[in-house]
ROZANU-102658 format. One record per residue (C-alpha): residue number from 1; x, y, z. Coordinates in steps of 0.25 Angstrom, whole numbers, always signed. Layout:
<site n="NUM" x="X" y="Y" z="Z"/>
...
end
This chain:
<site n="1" x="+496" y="+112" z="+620"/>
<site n="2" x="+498" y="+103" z="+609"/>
<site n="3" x="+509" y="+91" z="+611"/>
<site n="4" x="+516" y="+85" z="+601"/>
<site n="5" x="+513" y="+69" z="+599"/>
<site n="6" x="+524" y="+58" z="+594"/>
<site n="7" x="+518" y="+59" z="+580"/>
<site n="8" x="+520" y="+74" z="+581"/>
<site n="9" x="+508" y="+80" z="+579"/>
<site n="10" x="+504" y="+89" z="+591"/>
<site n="11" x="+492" y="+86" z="+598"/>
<site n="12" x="+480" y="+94" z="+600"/>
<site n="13" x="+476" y="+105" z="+612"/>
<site n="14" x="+463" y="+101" z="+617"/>
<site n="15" x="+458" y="+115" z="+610"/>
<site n="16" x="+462" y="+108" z="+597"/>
<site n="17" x="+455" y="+95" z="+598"/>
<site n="18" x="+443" y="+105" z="+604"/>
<site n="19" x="+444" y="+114" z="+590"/>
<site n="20" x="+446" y="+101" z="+582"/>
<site n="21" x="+432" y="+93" z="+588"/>
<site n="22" x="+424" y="+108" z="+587"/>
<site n="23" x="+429" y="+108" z="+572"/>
<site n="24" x="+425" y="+94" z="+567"/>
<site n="25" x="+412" y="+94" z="+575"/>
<site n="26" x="+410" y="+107" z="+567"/>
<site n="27" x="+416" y="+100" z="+554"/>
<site n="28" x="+404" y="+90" z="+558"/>
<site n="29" x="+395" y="+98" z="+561"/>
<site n="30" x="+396" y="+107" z="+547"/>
<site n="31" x="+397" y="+92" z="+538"/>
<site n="32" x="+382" y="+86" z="+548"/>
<site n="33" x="+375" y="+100" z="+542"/>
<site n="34" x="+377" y="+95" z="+528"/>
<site n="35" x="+372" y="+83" z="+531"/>
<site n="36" x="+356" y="+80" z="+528"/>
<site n="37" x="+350" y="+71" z="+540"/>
<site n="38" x="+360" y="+77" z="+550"/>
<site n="39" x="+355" y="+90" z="+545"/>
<site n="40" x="+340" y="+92" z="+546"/>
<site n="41" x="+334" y="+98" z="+534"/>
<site n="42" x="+344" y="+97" z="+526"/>
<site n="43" x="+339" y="+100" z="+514"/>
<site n="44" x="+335" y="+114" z="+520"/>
<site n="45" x="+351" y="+117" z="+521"/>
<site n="46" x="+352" y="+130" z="+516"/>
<site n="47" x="+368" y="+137" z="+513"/>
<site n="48" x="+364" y="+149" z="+524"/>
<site n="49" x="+352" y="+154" z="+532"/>
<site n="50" x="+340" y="+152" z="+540"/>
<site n="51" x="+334" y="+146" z="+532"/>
<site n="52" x="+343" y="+132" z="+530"/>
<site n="53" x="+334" y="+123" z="+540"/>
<site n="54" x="+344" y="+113" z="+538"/>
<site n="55" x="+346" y="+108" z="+555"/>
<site n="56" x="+360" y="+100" z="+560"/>
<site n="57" x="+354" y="+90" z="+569"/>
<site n="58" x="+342" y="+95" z="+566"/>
<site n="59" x="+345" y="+107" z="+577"/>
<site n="60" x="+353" y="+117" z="+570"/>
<site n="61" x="+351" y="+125" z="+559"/>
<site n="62" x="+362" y="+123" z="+546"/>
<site n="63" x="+365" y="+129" z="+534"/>
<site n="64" x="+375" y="+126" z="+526"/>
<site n="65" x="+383" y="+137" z="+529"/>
<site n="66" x="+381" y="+134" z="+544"/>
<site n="67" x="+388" y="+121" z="+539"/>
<site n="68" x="+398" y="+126" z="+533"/>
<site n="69" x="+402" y="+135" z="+546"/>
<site n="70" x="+403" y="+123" z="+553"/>
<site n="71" x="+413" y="+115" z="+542"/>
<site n="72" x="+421" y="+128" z="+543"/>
<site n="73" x="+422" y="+129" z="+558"/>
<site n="74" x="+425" y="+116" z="+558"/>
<site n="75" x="+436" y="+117" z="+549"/>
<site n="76" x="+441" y="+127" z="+557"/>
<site n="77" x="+441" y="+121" z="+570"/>
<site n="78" x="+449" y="+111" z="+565"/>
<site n="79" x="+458" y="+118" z="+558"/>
<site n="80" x="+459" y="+128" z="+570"/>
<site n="81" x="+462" y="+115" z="+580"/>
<site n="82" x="+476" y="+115" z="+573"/>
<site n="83" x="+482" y="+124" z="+584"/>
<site n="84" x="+477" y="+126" z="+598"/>
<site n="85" x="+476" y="+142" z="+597"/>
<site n="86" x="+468" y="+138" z="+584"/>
<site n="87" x="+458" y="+129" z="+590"/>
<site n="88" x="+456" y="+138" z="+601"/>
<site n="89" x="+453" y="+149" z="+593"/>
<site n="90" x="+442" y="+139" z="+583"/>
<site n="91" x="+435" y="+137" z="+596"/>
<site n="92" x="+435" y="+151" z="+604"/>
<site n="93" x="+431" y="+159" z="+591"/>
<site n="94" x="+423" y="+148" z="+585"/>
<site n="95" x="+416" y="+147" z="+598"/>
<site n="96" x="+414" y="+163" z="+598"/>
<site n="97" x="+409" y="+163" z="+582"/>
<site n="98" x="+398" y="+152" z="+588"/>
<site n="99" x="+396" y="+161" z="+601"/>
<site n="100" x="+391" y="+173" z="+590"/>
<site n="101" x="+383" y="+162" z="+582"/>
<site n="102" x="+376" y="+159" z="+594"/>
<site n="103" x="+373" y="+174" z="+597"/>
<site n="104" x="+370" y="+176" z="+583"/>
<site n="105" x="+361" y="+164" z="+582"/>
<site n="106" x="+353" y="+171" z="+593"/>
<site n="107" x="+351" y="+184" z="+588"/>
<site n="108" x="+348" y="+181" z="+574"/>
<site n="109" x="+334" y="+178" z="+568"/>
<site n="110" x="+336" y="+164" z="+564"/>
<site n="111" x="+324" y="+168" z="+551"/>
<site n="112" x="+333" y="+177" z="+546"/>
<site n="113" x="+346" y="+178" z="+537"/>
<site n="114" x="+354" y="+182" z="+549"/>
<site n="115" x="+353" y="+168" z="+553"/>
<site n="116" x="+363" y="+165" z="+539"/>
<site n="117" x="+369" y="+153" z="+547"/>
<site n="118" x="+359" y="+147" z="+552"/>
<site n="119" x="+357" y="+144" z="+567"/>
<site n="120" x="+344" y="+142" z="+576"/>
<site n="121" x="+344" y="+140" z="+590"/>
<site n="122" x="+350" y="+126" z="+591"/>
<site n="123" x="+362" y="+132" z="+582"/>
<site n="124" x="+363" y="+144" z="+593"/>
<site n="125" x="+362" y="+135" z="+605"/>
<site n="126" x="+375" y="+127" z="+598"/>
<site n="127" x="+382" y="+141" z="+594"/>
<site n="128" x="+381" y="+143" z="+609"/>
<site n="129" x="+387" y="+130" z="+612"/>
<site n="130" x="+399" y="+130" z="+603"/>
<site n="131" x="+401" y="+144" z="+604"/>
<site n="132" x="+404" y="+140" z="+619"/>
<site n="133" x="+409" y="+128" z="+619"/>
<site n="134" x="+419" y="+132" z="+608"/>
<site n="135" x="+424" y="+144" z="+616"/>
<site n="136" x="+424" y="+135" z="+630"/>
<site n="137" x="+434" y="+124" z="+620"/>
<site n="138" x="+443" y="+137" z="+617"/>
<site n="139" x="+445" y="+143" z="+631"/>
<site n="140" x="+445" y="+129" z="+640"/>
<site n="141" x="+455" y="+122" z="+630"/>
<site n="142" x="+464" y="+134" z="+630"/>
<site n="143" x="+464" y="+138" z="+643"/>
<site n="144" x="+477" y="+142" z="+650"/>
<site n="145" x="+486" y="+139" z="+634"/>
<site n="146" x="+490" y="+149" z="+628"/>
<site n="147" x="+495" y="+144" z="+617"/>
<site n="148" x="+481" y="+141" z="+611"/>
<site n="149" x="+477" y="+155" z="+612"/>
<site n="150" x="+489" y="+162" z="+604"/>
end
């Protein structure tokens, strides 16, 4: 529940700061794939597909439209952290969206268009992670207020 300060600003529920530190780490994350040396093969970047062999890290697999999904959900944790009820919500259903990218990354050749994003296995193996720990964020930091679930 947020408290108001003496400068009068409220502060912020702990799912808040949780959606604000998932969206800059995403807002990070997105800026890092753009950046050659950070991202292997850069000069293999390509806008969408299998075929960019541009790697984050040198693990996973970017494109920059992969990139740009992360600015955006970035953006929109940060935005959503405004309001309890709106940083729970960035955190359950981004969590869920990143649940499906992980069963999609599965079940998808990763040679073929299907895989437009892309993703390869370390991608799926940190779908898998987010997409829980995003959820686990949401439901723990939530429990027992039901103020951040209106």
């Amino acid at each position: 529940m947020a408290t108001p300060t003496n400068t009068g600003t409220a502060t912020r529920t702990n799912v808040q700061k949780a959606s604000l530190a998932v969206g800059a780490v995403f807002l990070l994350v997105g800026v890092l794939g753009f950046v050659p040396g950070i991202t292997g093969n850069y000069d293999q970047l390509h806008f969408a597909g299998h075929h960019s062999e541009a790697l984050l890290l040198g693990l996973f697999q970017v494109s920059a439209l992969h990139n740009i999904v992360h600015l955006l959900f970035g953006v929109a944790g940060i935005v959503l952290a405004r309001t309890a009820s709106g940083a729970r919500s960035f955190l359950l259903y981004g969590g869920i969206i990143y649940l499906v990218l992980f069963v999609y990354g599965l079940v998808i050749p990763q040679d073929t268009a299907g895989n437009f994003v892309p993703v390869n296995g370390a991608d799926n193996i940190l779908h898998l992670l987010l997409g829980v720990g995003m959820v686990a964020l949401a439901l723990v930091l939530t429990k027992g207020h039901a103020k951040a679930r209106a």
